[in-house]
Biopython code that builds the backbone (N, CA, C, O; Angstrom):
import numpy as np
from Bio.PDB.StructureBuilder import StructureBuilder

atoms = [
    (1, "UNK", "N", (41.176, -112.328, -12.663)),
    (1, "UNK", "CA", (41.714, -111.194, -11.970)),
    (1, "UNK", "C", (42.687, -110.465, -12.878)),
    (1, "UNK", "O", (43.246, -111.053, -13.804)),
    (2, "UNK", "N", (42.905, -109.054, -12.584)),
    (2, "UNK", "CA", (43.733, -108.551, -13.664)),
    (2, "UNK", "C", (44.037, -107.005, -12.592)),
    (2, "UNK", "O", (43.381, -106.283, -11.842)),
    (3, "UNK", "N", (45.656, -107.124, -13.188)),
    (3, "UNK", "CA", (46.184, -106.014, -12.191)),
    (3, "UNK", "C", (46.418, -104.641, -13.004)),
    (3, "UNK", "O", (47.484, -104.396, -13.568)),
    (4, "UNK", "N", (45.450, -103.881, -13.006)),
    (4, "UNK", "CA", (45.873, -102.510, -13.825)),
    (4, "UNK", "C", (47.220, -102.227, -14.697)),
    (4, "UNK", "O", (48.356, -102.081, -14.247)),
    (5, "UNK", "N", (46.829, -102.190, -15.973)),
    (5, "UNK", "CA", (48.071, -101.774, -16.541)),
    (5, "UNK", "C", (49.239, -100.929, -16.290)),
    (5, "UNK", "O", (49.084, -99.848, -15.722)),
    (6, "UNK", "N", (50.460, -101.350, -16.684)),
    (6, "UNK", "CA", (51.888, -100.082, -16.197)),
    (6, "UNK", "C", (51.992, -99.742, -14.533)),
    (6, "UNK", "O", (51.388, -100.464, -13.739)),
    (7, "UNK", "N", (52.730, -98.694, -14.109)),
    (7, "UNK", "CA", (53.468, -98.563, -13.071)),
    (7, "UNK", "C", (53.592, -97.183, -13.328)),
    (7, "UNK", "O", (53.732, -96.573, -14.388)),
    (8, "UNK", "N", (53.480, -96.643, -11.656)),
    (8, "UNK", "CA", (53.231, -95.486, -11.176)),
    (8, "UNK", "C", (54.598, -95.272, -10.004)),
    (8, "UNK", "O", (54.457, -95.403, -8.789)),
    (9, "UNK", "N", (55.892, -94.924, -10.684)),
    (9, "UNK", "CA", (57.021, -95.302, -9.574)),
    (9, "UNK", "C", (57.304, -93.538, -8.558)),
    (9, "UNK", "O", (57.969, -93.358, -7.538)),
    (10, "UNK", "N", (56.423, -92.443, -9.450)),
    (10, "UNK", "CA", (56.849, -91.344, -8.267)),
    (10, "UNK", "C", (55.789, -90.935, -7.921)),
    (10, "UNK", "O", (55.612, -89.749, -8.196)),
    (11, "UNK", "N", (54.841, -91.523, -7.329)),
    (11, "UNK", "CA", (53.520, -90.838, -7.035)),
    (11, "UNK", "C", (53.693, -89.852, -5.607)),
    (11, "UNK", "O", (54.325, -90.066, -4.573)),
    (12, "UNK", "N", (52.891, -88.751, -6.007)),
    (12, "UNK", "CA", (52.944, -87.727, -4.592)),
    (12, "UNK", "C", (51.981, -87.313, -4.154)),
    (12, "UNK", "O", (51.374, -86.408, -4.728)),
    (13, "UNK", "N", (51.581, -87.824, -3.070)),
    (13, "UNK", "CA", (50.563, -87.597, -2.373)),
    (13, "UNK", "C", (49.865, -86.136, -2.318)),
    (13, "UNK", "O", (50.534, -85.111, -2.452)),
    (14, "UNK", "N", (48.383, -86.123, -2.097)),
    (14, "UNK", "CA", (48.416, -85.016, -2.193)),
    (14, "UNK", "C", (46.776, -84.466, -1.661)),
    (14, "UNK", "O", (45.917, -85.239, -2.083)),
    (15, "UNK", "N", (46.419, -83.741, -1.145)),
    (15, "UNK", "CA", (45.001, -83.570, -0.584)),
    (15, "UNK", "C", (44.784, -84.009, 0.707)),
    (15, "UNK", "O", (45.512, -84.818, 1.283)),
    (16, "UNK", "N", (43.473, -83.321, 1.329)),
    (16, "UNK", "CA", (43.449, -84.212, 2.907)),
    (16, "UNK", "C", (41.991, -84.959, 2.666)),
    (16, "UNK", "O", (41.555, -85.465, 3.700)),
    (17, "UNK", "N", (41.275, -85.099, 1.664)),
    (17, "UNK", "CA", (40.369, -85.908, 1.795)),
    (17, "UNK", "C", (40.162, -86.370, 0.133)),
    (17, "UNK", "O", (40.622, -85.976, -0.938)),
    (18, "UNK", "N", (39.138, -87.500, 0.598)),
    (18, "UNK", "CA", (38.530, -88.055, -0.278)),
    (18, "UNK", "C", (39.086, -87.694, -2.096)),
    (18, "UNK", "O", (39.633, -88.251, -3.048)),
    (19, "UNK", "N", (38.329, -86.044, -1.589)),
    (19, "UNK", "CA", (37.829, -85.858, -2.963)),
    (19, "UNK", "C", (39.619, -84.556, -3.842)),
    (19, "UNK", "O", (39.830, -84.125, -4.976)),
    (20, "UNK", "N", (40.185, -84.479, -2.882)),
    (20, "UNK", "CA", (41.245, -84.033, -3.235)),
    (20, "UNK", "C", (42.660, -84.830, -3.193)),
    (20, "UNK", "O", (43.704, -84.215, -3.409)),
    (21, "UNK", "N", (42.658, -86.005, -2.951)),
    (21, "UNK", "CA", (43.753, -87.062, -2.733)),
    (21, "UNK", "C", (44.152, -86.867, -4.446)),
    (21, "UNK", "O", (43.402, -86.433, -5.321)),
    (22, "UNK", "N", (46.111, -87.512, -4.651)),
    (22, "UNK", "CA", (46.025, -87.841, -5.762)),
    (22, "UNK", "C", (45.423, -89.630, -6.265)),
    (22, "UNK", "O", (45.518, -90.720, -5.702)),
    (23, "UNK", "N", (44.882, -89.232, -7.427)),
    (23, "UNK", "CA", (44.489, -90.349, -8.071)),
    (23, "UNK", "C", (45.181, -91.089, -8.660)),
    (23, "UNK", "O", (46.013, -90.618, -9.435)),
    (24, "UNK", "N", (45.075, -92.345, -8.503)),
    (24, "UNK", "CA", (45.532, -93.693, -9.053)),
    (24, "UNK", "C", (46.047, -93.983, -10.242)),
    (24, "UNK", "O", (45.604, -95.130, -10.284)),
    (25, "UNK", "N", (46.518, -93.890, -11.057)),
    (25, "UNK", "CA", (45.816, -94.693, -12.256)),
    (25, "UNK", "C", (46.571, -95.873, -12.729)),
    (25, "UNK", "O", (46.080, -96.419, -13.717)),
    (26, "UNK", "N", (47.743, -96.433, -12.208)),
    (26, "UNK", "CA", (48.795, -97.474, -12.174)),
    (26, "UNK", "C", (48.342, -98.856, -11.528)),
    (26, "UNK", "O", (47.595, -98.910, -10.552)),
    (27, "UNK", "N", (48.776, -99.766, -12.058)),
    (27, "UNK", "CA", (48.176, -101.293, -10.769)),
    (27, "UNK", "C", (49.557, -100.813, -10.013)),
    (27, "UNK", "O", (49.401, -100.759, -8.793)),
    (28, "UNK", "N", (50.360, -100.594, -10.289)),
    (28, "UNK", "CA", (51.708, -100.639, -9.508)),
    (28, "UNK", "C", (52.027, -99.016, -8.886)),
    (28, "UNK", "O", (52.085, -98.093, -9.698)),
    (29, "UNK", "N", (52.158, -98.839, -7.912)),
    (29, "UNK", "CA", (51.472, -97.380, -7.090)),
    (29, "UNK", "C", (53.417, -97.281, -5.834)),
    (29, "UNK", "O", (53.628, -97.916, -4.800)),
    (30, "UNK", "N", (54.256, -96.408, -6.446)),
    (30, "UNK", "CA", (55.352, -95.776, -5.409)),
    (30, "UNK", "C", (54.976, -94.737, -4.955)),
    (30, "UNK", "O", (55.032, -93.758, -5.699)),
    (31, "UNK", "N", (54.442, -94.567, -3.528)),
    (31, "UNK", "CA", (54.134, -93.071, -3.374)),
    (31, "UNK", "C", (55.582, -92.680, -2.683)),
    (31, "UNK", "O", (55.980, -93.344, -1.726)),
    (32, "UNK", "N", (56.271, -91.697, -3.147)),
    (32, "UNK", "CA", (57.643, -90.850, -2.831)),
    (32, "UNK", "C", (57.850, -89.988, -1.974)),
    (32, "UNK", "O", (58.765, -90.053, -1.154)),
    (33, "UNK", "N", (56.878, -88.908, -2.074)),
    (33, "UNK", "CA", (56.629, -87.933, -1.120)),
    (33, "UNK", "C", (55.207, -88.076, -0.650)),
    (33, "UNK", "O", (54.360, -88.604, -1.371)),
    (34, "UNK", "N", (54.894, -87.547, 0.720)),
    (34, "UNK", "CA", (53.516, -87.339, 1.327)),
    (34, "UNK", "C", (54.059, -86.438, 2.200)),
    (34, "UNK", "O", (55.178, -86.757, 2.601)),
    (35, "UNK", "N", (53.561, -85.287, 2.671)),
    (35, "UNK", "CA", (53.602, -84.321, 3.431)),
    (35, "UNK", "C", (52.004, -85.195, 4.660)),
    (35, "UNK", "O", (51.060, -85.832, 4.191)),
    (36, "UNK", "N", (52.182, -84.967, 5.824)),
    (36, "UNK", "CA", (51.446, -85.241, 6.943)),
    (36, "UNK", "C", (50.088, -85.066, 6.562)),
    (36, "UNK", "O", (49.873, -83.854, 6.567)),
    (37, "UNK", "N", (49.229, -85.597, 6.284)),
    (37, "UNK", "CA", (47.674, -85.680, 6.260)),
    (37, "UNK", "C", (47.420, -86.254, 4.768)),
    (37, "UNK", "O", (46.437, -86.888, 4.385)),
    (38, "UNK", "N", (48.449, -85.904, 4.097)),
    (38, "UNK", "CA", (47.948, -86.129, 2.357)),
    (38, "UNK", "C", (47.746, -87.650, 2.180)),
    (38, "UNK", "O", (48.081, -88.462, 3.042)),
    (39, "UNK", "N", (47.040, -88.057, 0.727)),
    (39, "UNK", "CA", (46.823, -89.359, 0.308)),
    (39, "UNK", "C", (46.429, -89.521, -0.802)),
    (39, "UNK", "O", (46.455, -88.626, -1.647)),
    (40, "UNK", "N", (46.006, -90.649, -1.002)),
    (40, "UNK", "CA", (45.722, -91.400, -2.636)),
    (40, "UNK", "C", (44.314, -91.518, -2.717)),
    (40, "UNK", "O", (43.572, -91.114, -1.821)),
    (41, "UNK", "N", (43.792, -92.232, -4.095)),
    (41, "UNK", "CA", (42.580, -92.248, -4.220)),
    (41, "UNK", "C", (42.544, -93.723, -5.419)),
    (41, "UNK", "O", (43.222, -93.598, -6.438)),
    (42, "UNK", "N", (42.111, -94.440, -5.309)),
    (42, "UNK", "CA", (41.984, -95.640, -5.793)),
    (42, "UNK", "C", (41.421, -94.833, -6.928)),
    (42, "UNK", "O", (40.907, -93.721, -6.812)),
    (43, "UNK", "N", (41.649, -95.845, -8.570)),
    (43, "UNK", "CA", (40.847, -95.601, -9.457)),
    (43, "UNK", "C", (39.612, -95.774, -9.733)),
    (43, "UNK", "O", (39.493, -96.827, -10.359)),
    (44, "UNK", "N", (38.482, -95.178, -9.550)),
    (44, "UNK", "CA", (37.196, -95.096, -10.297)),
    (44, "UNK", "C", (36.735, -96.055, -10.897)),
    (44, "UNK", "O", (35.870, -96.790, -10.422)),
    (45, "UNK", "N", (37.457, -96.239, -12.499)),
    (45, "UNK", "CA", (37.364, -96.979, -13.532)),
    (45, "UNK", "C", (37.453, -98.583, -13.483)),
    (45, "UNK", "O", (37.207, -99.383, -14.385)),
    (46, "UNK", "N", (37.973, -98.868, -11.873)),
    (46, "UNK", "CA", (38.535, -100.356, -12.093)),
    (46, "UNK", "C", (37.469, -101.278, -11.888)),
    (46, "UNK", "O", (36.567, -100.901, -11.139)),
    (47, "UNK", "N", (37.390, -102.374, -12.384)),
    (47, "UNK", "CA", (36.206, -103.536, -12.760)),
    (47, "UNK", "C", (36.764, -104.467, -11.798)),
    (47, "UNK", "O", (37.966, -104.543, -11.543)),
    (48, "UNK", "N", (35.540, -105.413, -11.094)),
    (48, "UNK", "CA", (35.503, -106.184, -10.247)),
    (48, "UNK", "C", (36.764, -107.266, -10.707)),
    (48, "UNK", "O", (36.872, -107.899, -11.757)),
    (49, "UNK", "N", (37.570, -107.232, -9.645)),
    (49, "UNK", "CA", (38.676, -108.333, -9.883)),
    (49, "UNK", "C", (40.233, -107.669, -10.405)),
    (49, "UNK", "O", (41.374, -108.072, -10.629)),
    (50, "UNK", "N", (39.388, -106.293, -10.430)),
    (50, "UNK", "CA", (41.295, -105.572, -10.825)),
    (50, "UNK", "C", (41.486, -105.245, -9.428)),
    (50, "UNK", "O", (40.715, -105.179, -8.471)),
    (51, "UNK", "N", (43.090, -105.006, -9.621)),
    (51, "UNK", "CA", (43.877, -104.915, -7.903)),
    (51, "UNK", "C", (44.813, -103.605, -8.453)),
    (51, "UNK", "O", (45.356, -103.322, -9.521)),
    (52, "UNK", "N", (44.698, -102.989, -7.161)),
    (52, "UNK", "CA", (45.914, -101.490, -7.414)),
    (52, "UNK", "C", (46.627, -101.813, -6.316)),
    (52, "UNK", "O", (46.000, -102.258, -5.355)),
    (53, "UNK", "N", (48.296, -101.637, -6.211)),
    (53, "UNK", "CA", (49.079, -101.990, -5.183)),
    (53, "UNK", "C", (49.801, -100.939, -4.965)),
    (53, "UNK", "O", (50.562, -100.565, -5.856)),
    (54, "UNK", "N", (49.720, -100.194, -3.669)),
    (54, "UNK", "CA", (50.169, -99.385, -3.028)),
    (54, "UNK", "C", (51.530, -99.083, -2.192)),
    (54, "UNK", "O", (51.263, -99.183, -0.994)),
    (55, "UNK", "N", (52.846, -98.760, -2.392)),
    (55, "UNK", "CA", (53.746, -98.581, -2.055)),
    (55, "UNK", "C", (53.977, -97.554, -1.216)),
    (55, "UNK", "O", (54.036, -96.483, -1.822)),
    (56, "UNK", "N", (54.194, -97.437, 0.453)),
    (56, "UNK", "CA", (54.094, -95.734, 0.936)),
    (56, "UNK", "C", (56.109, -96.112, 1.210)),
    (56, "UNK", "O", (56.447, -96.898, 2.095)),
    (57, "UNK", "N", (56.842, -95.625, 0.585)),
    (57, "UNK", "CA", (57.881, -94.957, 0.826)),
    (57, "UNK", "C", (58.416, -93.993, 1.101)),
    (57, "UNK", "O", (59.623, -93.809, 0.945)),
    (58, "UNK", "N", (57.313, -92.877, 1.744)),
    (58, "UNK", "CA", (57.648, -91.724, 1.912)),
    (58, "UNK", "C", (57.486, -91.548, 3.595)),
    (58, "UNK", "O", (56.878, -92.483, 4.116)),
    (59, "UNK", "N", (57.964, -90.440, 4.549)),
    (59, "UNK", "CA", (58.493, -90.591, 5.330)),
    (59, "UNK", "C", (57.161, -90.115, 6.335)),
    (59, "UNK", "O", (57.178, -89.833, 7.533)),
    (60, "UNK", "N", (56.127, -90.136, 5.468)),
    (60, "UNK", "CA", (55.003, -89.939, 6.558)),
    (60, "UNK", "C", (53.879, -91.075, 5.827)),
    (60, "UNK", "O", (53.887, -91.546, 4.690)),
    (61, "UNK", "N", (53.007, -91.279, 6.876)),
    (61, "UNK", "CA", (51.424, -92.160, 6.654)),
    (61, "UNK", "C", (50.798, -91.462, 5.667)),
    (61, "UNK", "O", (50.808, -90.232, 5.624)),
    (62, "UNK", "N", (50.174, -92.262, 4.756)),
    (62, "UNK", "CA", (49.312, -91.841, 3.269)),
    (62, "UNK", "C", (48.258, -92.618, 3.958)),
    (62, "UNK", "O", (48.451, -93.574, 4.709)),
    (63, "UNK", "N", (46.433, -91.790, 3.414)),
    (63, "UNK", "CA", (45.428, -91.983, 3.699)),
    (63, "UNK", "C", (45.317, -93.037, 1.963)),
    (63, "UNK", "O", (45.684, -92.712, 0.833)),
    (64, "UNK", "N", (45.027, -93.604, 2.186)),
    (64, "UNK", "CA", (44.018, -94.615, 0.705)),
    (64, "UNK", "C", (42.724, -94.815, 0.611)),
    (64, "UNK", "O", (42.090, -95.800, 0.990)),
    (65, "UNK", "N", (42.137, -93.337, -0.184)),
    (65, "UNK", "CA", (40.659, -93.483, -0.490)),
    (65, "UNK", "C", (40.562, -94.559, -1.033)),
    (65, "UNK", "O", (41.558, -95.236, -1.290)),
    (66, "UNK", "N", (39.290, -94.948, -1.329)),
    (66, "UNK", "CA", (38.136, -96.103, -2.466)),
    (66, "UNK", "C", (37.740, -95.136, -3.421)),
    (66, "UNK", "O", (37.636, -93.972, -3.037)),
    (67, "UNK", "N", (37.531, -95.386, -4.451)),
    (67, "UNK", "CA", (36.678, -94.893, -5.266)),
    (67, "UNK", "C", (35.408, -94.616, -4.378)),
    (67, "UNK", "O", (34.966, -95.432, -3.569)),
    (68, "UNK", "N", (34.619, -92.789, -4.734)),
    (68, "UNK", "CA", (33.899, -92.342, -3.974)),
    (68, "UNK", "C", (32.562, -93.444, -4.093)),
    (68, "UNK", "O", (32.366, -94.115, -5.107)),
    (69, "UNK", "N", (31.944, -93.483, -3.225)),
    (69, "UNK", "CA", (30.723, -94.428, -2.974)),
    (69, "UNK", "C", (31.295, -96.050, -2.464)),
    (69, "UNK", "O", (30.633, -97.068, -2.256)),
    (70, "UNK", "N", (32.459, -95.866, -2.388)),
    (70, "UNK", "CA", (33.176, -97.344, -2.019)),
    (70, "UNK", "C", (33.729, -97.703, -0.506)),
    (70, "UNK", "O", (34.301, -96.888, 0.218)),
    (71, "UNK", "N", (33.523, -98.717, -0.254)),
    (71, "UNK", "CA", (34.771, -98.681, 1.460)),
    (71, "UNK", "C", (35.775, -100.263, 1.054)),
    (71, "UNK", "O", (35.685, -101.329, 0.445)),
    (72, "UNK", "N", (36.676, -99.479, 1.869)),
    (72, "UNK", "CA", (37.835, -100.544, 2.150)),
    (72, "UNK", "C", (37.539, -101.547, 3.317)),
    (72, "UNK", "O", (37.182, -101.163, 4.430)),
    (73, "UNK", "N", (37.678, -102.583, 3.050)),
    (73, "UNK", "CA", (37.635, -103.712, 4.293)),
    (73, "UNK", "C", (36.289, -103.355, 5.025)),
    (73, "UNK", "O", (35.255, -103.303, 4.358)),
    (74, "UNK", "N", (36.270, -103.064, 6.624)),
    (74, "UNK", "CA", (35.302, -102.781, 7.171)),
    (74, "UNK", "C", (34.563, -101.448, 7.706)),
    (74, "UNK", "O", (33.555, -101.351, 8.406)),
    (75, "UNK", "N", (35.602, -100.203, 7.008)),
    (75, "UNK", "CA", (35.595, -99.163, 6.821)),
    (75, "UNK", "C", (34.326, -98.168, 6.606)),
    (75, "UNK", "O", (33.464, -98.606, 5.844)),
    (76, "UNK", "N", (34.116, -96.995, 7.130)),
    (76, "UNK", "CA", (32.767, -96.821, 6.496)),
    (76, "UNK", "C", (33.003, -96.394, 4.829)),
    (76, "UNK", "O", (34.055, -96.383, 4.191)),
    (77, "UNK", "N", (32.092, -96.170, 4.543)),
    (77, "UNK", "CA", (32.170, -96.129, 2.881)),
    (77, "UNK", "C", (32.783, -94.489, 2.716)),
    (77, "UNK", "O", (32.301, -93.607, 3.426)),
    (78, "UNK", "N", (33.861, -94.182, 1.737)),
    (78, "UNK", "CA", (34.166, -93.175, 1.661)),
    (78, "UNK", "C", (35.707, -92.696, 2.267)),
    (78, "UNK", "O", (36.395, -91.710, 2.003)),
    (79, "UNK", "N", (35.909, -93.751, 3.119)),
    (79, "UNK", "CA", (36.731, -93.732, 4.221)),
    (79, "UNK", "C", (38.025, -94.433, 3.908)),
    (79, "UNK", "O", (38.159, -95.648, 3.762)),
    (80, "UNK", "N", (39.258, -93.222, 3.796)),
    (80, "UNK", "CA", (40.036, -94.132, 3.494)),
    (80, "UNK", "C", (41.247, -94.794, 4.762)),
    (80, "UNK", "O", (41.266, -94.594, 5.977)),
    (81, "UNK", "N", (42.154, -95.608, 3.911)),
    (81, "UNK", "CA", (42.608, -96.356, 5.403)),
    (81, "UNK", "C", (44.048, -96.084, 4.813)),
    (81, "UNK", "O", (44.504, -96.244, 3.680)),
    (82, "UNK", "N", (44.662, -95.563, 6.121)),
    (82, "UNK", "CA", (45.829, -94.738, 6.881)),
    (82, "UNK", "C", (46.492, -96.264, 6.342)),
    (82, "UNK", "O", (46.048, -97.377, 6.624)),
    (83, "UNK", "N", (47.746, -95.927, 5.442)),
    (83, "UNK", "CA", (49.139, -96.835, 4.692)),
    (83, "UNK", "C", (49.907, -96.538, 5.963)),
    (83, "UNK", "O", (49.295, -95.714, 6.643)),
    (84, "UNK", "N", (51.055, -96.941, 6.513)),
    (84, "UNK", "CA", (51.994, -96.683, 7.242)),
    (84, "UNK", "C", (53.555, -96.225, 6.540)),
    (84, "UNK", "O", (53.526, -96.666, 5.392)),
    (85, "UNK", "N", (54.505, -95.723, 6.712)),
    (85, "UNK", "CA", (55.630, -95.522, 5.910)),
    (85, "UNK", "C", (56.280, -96.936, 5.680)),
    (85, "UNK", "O", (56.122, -97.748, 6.591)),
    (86, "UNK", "N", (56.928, -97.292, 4.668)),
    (86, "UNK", "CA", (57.195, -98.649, 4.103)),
    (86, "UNK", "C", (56.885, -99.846, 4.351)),
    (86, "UNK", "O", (57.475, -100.826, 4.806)),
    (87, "UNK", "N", (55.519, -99.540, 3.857)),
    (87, "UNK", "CA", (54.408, -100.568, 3.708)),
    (87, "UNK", "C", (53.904, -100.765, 2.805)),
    (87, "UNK", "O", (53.988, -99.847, 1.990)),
    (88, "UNK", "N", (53.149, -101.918, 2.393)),
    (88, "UNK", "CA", (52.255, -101.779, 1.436)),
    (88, "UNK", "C", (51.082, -102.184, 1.158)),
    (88, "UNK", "O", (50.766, -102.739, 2.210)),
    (89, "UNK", "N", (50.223, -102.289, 0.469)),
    (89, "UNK", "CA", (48.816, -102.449, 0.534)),
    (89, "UNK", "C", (48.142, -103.346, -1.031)),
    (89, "UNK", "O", (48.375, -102.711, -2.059)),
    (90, "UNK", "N", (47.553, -104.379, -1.194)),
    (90, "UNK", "CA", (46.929, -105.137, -2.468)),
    (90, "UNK", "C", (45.728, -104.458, -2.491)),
    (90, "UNK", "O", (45.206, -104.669, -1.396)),
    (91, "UNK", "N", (44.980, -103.719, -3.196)),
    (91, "UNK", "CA", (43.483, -103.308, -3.043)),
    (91, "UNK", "C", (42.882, -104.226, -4.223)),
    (91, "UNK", "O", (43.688, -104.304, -5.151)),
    (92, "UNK", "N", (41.842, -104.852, -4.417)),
    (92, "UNK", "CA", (40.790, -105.709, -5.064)),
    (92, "UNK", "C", (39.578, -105.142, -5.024)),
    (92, "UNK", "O", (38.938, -104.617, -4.113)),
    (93, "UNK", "N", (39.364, -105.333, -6.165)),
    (93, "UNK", "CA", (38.121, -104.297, -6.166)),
    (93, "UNK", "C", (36.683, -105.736, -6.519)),
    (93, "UNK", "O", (36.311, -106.208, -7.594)),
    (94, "UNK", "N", (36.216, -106.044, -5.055)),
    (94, "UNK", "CA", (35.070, -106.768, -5.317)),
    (94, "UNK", "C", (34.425, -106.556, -6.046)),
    (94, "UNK", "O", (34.288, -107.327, -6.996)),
    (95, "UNK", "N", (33.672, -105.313, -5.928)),
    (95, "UNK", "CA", (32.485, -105.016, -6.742)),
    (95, "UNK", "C", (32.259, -103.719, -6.925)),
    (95, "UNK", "O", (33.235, -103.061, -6.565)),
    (96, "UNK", "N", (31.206, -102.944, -7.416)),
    (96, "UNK", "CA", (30.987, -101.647, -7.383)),
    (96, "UNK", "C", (31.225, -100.585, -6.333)),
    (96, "UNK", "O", (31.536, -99.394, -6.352)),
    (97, "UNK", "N", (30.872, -101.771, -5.128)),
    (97, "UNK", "CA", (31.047, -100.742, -3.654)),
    (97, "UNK", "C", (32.152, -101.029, -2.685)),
    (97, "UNK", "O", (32.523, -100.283, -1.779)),
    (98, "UNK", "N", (32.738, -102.472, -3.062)),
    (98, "UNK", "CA", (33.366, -102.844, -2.020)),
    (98, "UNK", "C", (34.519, -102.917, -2.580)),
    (98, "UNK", "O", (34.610, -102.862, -3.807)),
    (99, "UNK", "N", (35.947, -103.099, -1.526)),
    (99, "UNK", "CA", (37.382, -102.941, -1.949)),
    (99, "UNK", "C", (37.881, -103.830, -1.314)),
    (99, "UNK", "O", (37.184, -103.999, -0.314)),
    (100, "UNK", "N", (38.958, -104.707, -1.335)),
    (100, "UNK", "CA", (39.177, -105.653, -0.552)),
    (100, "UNK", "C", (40.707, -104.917, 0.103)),
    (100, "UNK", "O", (41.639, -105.145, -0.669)),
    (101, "UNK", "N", (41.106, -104.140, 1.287)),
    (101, "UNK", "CA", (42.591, -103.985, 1.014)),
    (101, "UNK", "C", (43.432, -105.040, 2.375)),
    (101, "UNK", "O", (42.989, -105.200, 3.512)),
    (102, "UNK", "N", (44.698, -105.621, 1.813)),
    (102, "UNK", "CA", (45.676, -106.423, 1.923)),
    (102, "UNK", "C", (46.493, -105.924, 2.603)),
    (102, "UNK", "O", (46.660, -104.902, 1.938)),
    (103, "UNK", "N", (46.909, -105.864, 3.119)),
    (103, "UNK", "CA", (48.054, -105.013, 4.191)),
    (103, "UNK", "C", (49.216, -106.100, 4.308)),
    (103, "UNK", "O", (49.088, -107.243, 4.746)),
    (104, "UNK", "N", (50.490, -105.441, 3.775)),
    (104, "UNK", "CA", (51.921, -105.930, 4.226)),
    (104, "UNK", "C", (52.075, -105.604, 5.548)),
    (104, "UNK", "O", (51.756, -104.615, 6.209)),
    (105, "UNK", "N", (52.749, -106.866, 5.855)),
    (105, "UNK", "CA", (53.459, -107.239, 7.182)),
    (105, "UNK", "C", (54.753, -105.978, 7.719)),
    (105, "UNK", "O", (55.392, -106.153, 8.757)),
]
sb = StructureBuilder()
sb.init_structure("model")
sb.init_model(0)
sb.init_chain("A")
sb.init_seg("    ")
for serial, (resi, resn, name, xyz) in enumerate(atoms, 1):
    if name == "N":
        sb.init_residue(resn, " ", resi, " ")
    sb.init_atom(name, np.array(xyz, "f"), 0.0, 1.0, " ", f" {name:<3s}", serial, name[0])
structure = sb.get_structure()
């Protein structure tokens, strides 16, 4: 297993779907600001067994795409899953299609 290189400490949300969310590219993920509907987008690039970890510190819910053609947990594919404000999330990337995400307590 291997957790994406470096840290992403001011990430800002951004887009209302899929294909306009901001993108990932940190294992270590602070999102700061989110304005109401906006969200993230898992990285693309990541190989079965890397994990991106999601931080929502901002004062509204962040959506967390998959990489497009992918689903989270039991999700439909494409579909991302609503972070809550100071929460956080482990994503694992099974395989090509599937995402494993972890949800803090």
């Amino acid at each position: 297993m291997r957790l994406l290189d470096s840290s992403g400490l001011l990430v800002v949300a951004a887009g209302s779907t899929q294909a306009t969310a901001t993108l990932l590219i940190n294992g270590m993920n602070g999102v700061t600001t989110a304005a109401a509907g906006t969200g993230v987008i898992l990285n693309a690039n990541s190989l079965t067994s890397d994990c991106q970890v999601v931080y929502n510190g901002a004062a509204n819910a962040v959506k967390v795409y998959p990489p497009v053609g992918c689903k989270i947990n039991g999700l439909p594919t494409n579909t991302g899953m609503t972070l809550g404000t100071n929460s956080a999330a482990q994503f694992w990337f099974l395989n090509d299609t599937q995402v494993i995400g972890i949800l803090s307590a």
